[in-house]
C-alpha positions as CSV (number, residue, x, y, z in Angstrom):
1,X,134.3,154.2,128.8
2,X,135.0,153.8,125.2
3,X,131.4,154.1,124.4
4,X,131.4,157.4,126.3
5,X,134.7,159.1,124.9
6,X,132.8,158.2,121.3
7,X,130.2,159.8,122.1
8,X,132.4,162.9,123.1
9,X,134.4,163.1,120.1
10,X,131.4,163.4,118.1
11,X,130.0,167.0,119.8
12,X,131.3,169.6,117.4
13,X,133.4,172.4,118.4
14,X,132.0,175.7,119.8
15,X,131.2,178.9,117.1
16,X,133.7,181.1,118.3
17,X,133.0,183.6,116.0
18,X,129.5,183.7,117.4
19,X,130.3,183.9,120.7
20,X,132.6,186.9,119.9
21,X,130.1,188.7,118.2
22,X,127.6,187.6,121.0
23,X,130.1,189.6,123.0
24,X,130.3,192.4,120.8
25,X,126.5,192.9,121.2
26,X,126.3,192.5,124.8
27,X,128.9,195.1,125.6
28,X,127.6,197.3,123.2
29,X,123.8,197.4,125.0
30,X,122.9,200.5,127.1
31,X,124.3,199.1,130.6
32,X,127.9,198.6,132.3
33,X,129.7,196.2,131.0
34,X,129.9,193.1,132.6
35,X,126.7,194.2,134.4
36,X,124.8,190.9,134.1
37,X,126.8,188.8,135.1
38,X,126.6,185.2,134.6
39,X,123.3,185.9,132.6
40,X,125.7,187.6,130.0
41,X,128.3,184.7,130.0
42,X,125.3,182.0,129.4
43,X,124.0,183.9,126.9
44,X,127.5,183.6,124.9
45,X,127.5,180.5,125.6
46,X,124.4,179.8,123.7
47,X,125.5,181.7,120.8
48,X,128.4,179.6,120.5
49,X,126.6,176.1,120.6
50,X,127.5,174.7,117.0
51,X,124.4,174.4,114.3
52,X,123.0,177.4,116.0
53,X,124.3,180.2,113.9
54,X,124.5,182.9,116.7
55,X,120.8,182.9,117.2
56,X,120.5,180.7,120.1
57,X,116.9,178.9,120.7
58,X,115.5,177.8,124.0
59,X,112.3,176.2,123.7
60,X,111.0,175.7,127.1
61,X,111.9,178.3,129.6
62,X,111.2,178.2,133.4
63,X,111.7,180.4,136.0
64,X,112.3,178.5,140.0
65,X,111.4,180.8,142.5
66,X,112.4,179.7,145.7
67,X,110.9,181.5,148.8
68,X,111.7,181.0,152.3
69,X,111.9,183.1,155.2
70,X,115.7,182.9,156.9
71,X,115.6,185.1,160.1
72,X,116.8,188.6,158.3
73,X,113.3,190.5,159.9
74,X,114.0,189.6,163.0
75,X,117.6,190.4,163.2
76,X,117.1,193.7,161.4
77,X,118.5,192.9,157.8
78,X,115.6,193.2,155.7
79,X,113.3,196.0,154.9
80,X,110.3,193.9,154.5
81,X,108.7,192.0,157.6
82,X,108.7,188.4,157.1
83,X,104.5,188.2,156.2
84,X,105.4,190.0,153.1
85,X,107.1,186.5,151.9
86,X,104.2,184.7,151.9
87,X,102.2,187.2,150.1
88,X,104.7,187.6,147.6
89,X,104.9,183.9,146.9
90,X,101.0,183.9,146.8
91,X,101.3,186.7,144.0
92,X,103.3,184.9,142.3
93,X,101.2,182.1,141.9
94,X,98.8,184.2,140.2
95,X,101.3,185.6,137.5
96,X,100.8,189.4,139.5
97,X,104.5,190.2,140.1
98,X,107.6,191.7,138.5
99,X,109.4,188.6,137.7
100,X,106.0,187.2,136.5
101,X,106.0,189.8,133.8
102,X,109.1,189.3,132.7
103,X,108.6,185.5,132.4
104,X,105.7,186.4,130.4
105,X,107.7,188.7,128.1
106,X,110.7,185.6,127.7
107,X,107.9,183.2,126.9
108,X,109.1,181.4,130.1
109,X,106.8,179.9,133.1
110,X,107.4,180.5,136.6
111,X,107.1,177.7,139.4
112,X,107.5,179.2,142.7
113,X,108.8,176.8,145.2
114,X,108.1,176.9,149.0
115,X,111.9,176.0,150.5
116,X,110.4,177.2,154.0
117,X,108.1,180.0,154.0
118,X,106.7,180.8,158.1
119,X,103.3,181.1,157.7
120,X,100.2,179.7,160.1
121,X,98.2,178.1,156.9
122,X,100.1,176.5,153.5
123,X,99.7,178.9,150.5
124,X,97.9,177.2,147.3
125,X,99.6,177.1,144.1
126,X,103.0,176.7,145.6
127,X,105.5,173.4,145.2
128,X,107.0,172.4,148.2
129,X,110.2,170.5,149.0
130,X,109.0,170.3,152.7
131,X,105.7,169.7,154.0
132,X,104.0,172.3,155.6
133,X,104.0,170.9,159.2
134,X,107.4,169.8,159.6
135,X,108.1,173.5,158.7
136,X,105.9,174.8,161.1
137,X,107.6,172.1,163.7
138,X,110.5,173.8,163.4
139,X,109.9,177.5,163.3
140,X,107.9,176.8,166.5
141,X,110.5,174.7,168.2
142,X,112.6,177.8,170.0
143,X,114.4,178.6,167.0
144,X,114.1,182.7,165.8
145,X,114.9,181.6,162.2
146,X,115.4,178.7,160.4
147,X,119.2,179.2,159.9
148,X,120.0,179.2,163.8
C-alpha cells in the first residue's frame, strides 16, 4: 500500500488557473451554457492536467459506436424502423455518416460495435461483443425486443 500511496503523492496538483480559463472559453462559445454537458466538464478537466499549460493533447482518439436494436419500432418510440440500424452501422463502417465526419475533423477513428443489431445476415466491418447467431437465437425466440 505504501508503494501505491508513493506513487500518489508524486502526481502534481491540477492547473486551476487553466481550468478556469478553460471555463471562461467554453461559456463564452456561441451556445447555452452548460450545453455540452459532460463533454464540456472533460474538456476542463484536460486543461487542468499539470505540465499541460491549458492546451490539452490527446493523441489517439476513438469514437465506440454501439448499435443495437432495443424494441423502440415496434412499440412506437422511434421514428426510424429498426432496418435503418443496420444500415446505419453499415455506413458507418465505410466512414459515410455524420459522426464519421466529425471523427475525421477531431483526428479520431471510429469503431462501430454490434451490441445486438436484428438483422437476417452479419454486417462486415463491424466488432461484435456477441456472435451473430446467438443474437439471432434470441430475437427469434418469442421475444418482440431484446429488452423484454
Amino acid at each position: 500500500m505504501q508503494i501505491l500511496a508513493d506513487l500518489l503523492n508524486t502526481i502534481p496538483a491540477i492547473d486551476s488557473t487553466a481550468m478556469s480559463r478553460a471555463q471562461r472559453h467554453i461559456d463564452g462559445l456561441l451556445k447555452p451554457v452548460g450545453s455540452l454537458g459532460k463533454l464540456e466538464v472533460l474538456a476542463i478537466q484536460l486543461a487542468g492536467m499539470p505540465g499541460l499549460n491549458g492546451i490539452p493533447h490527446v493523441g489517439k482518439k476513438a469514437v465506440l459506436v454501439m448499435c443495437a436494436d432495443h424494441g423502440v419500432w415496434e412499440e412506437g418510440v422511434a421514428i426510424s424502423p429498426k432496418e435503418v440500424t443496420a444500415i446505419q452501422a453499415e455506413n458507418m463502417t465505410r466512414g459515410t455518416t455524420g459522426v464519421c465526419v466529425l471523427a475525421e475533423q477531431a483526428g479520431a477513428n471510429v469503431h462501430v460495435i454490434d451490441v445486438g443489431i436484428d438483422t437476417a445476415e452479419p454486417i462486415p466491418g463491424l466488432s461484435t461483443c456477441v456472435s451473430h447467431e446467438v443474437r439471432q437465437y434470441c430475437f427469434s425466440s418469442g421475444n418482440e425486443s431484446p429488452s423484454g
